[in-house]
C-alpha positions as CSV (number, residue, x, y, z in Angstrom):
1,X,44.4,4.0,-0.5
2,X,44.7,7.6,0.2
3,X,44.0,8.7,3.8
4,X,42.8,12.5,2.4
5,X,40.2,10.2,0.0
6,X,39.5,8.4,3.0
7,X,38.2,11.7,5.1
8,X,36.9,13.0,2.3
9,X,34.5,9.8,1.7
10,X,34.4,9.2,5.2
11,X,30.7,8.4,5.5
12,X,31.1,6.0,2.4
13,X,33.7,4.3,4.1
14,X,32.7,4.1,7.6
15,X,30.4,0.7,6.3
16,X,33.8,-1.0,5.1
17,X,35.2,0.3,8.0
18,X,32.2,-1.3,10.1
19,X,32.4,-5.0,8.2
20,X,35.8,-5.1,8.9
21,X,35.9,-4.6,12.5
22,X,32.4,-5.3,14.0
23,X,33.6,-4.3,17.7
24,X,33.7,-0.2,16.4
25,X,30.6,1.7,17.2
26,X,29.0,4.4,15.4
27,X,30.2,6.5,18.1
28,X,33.7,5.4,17.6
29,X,33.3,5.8,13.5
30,X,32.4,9.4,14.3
31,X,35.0,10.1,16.5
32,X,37.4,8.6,14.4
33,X,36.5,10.6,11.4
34,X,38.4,9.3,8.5
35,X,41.8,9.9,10.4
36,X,44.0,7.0,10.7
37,X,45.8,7.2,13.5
38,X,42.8,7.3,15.4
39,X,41.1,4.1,13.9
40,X,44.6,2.3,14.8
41,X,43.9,3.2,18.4
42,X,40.0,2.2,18.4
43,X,40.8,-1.1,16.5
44,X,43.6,-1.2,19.2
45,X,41.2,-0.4,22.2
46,X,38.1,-2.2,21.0
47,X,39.9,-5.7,20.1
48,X,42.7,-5.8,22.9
49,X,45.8,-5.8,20.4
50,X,49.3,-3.9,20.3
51,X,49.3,-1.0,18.5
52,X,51.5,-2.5,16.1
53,X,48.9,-5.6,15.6
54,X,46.1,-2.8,15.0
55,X,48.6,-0.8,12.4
56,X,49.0,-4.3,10.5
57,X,45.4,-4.6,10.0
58,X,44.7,-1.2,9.3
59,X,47.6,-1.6,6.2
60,X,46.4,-4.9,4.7
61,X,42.7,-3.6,4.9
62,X,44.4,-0.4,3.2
63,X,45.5,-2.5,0.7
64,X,42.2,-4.4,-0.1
65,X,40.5,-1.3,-0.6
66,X,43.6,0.6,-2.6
67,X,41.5,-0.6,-5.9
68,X,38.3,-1.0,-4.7
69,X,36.8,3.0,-5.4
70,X,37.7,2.6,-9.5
71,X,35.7,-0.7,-8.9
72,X,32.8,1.1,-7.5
73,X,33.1,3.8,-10.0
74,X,32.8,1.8,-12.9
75,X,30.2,-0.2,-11.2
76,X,28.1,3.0,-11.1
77,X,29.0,3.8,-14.6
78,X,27.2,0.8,-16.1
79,X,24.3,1.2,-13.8
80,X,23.8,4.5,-15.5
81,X,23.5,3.4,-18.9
């Protein structure tokens, strides 16, 4: 997953973002705006954890989603015709 997709689709992504860690407000989504240092340091904050901890999570959530918006794509595709 690309971080610059990531800002760019940031309020697409905040939901994801929300499912996976229940403890970040919608304050915290907006302050964290797509950037990933700064979700490392909320996940960090929210949940207690080391910063490497938080950086783990944020990677294998990363790579999840790294297929997931061709999925969505072509799930809007066929809805369409």
């Amino acid at each position: 997953m690309n971080w610059e997709q990531v800002k760019g689709r940031w309020n697409q992504t905040k939901g994801a973002v929300k499912k996976q860690w229940g403890k970040l407000t919608d304050e915290d989504l907006t302050v964290i705006a797509g950037q990933r240092d700064q979700l490392v340091g909320k996940i960090q904050e929210k949940y207690g954890i080391a910063k490497e901890e938080a950086d783990k999570q944020v990677k294998t959530w990363e790579s999840m989603k790294a297929n997931e918006p061709d999925d969505v794509n072509a799930e809007e595709k066929r809805k369409a015709s």
